[in-house]
C-alpha positions in Angstrom: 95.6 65.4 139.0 98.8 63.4 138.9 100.0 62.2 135.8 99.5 58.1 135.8 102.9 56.6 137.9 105.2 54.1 136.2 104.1 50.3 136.0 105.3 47.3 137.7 104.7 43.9 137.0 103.9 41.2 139.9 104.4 37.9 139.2 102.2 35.9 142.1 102.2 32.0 141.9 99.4 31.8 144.9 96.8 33.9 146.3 98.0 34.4 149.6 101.6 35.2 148.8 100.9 38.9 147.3 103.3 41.7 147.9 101.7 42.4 150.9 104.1 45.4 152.7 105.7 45.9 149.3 102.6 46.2 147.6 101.3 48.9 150.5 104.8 51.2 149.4 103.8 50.3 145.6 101.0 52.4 146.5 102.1 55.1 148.5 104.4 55.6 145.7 101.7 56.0 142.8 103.2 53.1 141.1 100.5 51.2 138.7 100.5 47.5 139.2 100.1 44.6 136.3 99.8 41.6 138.3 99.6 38.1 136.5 98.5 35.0 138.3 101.0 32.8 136.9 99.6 29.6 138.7 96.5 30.5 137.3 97.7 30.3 133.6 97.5 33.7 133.0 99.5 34.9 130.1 102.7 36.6 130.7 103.0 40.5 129.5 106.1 42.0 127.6 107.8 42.9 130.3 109.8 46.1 128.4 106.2 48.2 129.2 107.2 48.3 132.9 109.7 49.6 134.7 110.8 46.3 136.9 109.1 43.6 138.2 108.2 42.1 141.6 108.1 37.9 142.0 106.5 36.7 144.9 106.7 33.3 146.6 104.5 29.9 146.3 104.5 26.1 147.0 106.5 25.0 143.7 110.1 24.3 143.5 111.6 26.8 140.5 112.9 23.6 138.9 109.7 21.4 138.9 108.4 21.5 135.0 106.9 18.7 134.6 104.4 19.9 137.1 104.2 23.3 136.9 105.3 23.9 132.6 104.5 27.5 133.5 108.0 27.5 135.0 109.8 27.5 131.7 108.3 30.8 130.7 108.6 32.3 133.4 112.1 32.0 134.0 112.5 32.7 130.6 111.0 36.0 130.7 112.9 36.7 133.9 116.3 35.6 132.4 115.7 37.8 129.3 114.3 41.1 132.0 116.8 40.8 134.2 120.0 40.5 131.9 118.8 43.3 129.9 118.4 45.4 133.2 115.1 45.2 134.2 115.0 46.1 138.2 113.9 43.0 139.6 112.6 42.1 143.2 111.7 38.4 144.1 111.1 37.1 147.1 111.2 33.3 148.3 110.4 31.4 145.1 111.1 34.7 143.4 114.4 34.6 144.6 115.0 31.2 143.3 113.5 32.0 140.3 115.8 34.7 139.7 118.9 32.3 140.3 117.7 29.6 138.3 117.4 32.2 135.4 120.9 32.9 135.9 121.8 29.3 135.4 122.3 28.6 139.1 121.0 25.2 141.2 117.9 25.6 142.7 117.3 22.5 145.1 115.5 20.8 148.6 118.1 22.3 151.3 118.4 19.0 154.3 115.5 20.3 156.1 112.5 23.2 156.5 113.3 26.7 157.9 110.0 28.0 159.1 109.7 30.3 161.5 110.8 34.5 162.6 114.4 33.5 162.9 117.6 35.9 162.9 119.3 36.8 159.0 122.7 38.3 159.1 124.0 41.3 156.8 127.0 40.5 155.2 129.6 42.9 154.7 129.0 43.6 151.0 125.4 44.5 152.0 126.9 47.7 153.5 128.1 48.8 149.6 124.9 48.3 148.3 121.9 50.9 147.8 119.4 49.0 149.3 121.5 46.1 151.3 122.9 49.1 153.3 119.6 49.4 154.5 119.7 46.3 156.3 120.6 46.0 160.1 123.5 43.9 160.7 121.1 40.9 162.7 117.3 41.3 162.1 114.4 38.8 162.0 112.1 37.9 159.6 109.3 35.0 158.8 111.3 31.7 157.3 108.8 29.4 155.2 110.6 27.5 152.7 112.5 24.0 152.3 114.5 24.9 148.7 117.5 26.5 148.5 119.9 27.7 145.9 123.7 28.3 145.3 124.8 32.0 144.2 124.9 32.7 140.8 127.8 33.6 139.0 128.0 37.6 139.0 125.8 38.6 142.1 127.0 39.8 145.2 126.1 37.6 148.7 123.7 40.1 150.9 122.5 38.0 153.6 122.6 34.4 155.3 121.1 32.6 158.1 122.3 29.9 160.5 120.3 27.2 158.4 120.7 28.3 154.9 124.2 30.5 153.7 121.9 32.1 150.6 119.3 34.6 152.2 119.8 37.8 150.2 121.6 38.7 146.9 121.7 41.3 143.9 123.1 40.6 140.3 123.4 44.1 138.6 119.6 45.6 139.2 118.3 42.2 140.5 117.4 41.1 144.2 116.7 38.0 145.5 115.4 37.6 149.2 114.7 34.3 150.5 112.7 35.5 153.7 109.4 37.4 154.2 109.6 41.0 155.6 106.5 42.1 154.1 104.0 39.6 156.1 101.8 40.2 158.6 100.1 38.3 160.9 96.7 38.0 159.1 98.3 36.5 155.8 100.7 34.4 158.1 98.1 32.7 159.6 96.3 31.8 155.8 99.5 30.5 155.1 98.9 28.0 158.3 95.9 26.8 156.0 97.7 25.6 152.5 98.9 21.8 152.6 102.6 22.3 151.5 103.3 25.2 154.0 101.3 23.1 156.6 103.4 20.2 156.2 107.1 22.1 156.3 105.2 23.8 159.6 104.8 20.1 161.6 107.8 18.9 160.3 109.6 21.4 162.0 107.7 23.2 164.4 105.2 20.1 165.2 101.7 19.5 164.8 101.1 22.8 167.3 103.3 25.3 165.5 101.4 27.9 163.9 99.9 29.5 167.2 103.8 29.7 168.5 105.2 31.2 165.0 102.3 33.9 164.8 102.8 34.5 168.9 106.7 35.5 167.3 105.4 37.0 164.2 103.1 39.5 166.1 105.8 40.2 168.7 108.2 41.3 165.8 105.4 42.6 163.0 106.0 46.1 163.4 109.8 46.3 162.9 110.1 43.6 160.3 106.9 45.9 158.0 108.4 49.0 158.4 112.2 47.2 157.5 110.5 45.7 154.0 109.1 49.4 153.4 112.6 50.8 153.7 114.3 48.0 151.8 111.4 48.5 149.1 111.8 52.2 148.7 115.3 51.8 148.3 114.9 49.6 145.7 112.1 51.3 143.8 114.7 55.0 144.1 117.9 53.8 143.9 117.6 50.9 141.7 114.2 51.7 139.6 114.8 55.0 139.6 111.5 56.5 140.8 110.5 59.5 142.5 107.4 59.0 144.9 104.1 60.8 142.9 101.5 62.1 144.9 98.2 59.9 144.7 95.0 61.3 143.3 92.1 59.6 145.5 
């Protein structure tokens, strides 16, 4: 029997924004996950007993406290992590999260991106251990209406033709504003919660959701197995894991 794999903590702010296709390598890798609900008032762990942490997305803006006074821990706890070296992967709102925490603006960009629209590699993405595992132009699911300037430090890893900050790493952080790791099932859920719905008519119309998973589907396969890559990069380069094999 394998000896128990090392342990990640997940930071989820919603139900329906797990890992998803970073949770599926998680697995195959034997890695243990602590998740904490962090919307659901769960109480934050001490993030030195695991070996990095994942932050997912959500409907809150990184910078609203007054309605969400979870925030201020949690950025807290993510400033401390992540300036002491802690491997870090947020995604979306994790991505914010993780600029805010290193004292950048996080803010409403001048409109919604929603929808599977092209991101672009920059050319320090090639010089990194898991940017150089993104294509050059790729697509991926866009559901978000904040945006954020680059904090002082990282390196700029991706853009889009809406927003200029899509990807970027400070030391062994990673920030990605877009969503590789969805699928068409969760997509669609998405369709269902008020503040995605709303950034969905307002720039898609009231009839956008059967359109965006119509893209989504046609695109699934290559942007899962792309998250998987970038993922396993991350968790052997960065972490510095070596995939276990999994007792069943």
């Amino acid at each position: 029997m394998a000896a128990p794999g090392p342990k990640l903590l997940v930071l989820q702010h919603i139900a329906c924004e797990p890992p998803a296709a970073y949770e599926d390598e998680m697995l195959a890798w034997g890695v243990r996950i602590e998740r904490v609900m962090v919307d659901q008032g769960d109480a934050l762990p001490d993030w030195r007993e695991c070996a990095g942490i994942v932050a997912m997305g959500g409907p809150m803006g990184a910078y609203e406290d007054e309605r969400f006074p979870w925030l201020v821990a949690e950025r807290r706890l993510i400033a401390d992590a992540v300036r002491a070296g802690t491997p870090y992967w947020g995604v979306c709102l994790g991505a914010q999260l993780l600029a805010a925490s290193l004292g950048a603006k996080v803010y409403p960009g001048p409109g919604p991106e929603v929808g599977v629209l092209p991101v672009f590699a920059t050319p320090a993405a090639g010089d990194d251990p898991v940017g150089a595992k993104l294509p050059p132009a790729f697509r991926a699911l866009q559901w978000h209406g904040d945006t954020f300037d680059l904090p002082e430090g990282a390196v700029w890893l991706a853009r889009s033709d809406a927003y200029e900050q899509q990807a970027f790493v400070f030391q062994r952080a990673y920030g990605l504003q877009f969503h590789l790791e969805v699928d068409v099932a969760l997509a669609t859920e998405w369709g269902e919660v008020p503040a995605y719905a709303e950034s969905l008519r307002t720039t898609l119309g009231a009839a956008g959701l059967a359109p965006l998973i119509g893209d989504l589907r046609r695109h699934e396969d290559d942007s899962i197995q792309l998250a998987r890559e970038l993922f396993a990069a991350w968790l052997e380069r960065v972490v510095g894991l070596t995939r276990q094999t999994v007792s069943r």
